[in-house]
C-alpha positions in Angstrom: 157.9 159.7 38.0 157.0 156.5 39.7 159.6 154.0 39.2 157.3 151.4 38.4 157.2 148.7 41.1 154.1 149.0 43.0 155.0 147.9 47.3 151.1 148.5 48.3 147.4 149.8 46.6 145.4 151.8 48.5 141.6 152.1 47.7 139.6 154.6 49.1 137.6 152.2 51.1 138.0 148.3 52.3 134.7 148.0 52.9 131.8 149.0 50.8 128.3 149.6 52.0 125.6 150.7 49.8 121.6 150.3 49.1 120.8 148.6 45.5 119.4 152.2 44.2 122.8 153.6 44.6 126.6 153.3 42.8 129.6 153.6 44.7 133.2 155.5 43.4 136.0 153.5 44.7 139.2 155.0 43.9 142.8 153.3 44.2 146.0 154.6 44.9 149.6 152.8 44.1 152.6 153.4 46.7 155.8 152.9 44.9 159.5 152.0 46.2 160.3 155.3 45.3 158.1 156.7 47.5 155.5 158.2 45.0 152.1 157.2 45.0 149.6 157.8 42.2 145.8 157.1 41.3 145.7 154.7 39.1 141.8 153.9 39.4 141.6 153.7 35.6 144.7 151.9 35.1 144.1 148.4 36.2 141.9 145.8 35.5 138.4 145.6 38.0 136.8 142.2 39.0 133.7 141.5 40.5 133.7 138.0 42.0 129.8 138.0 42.3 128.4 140.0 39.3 124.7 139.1 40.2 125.6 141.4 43.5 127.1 144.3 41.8 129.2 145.4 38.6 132.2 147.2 38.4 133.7 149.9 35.7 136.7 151.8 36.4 135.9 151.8 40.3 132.4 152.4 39.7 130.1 149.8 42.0 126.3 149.3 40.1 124.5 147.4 42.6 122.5 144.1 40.5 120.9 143.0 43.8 121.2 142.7 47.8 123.9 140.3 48.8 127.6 140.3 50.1 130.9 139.7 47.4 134.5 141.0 46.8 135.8 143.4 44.3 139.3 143.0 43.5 141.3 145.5 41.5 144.9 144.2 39.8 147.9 146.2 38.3 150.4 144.3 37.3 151.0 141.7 40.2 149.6 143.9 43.0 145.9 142.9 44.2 144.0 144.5 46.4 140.4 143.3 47.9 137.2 145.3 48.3 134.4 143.8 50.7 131.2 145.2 49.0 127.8 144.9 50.9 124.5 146.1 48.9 121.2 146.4 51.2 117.4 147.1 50.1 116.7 150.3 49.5 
């Protein structure tokens, strides 16, 4: 059992390229001082900092339109940062 304080989050990707048609699955996985690590995808809160570029859901990327932004993904004080690029179909 994790002891609770989160040292680094993983996701599956940093970068994130994908055609408007598409969605994306990002997952994210917390290291913990212990040593564990755990998906906790589902567990924290997801942030799209252009939403007219793409939405996110529990780590589910829906493309709006072409353009560049970041996703971040929080869990308590971690952060990580997701670059997310959508292209034409």
């Amino acid at each position: 059992m994790p002891d609770g304080q989160i040292v680094k989050l993983q996701p599956s990707e940093s970068t994130v390229s994908f055609s408007s048609s598409e969605d994306k699955k990002v997952t994210v996985e917390a290291e913990y001082k212990d040593g564990t690590s755990k998906d906790v995808t589902k567990e924290g809160q997801w942030i799209s900092l252009d939403e007219k570029v793409v939405t996110v859901i529990d780590g589910v990327l829906k493309a709006v339109s072409t353009g560049s932004t970041n996703v971040q993904f929080k869990i308590g004080t971690a952060v990580t940062n997701i670059d997310v690029n959508v292209s034409s179909n």
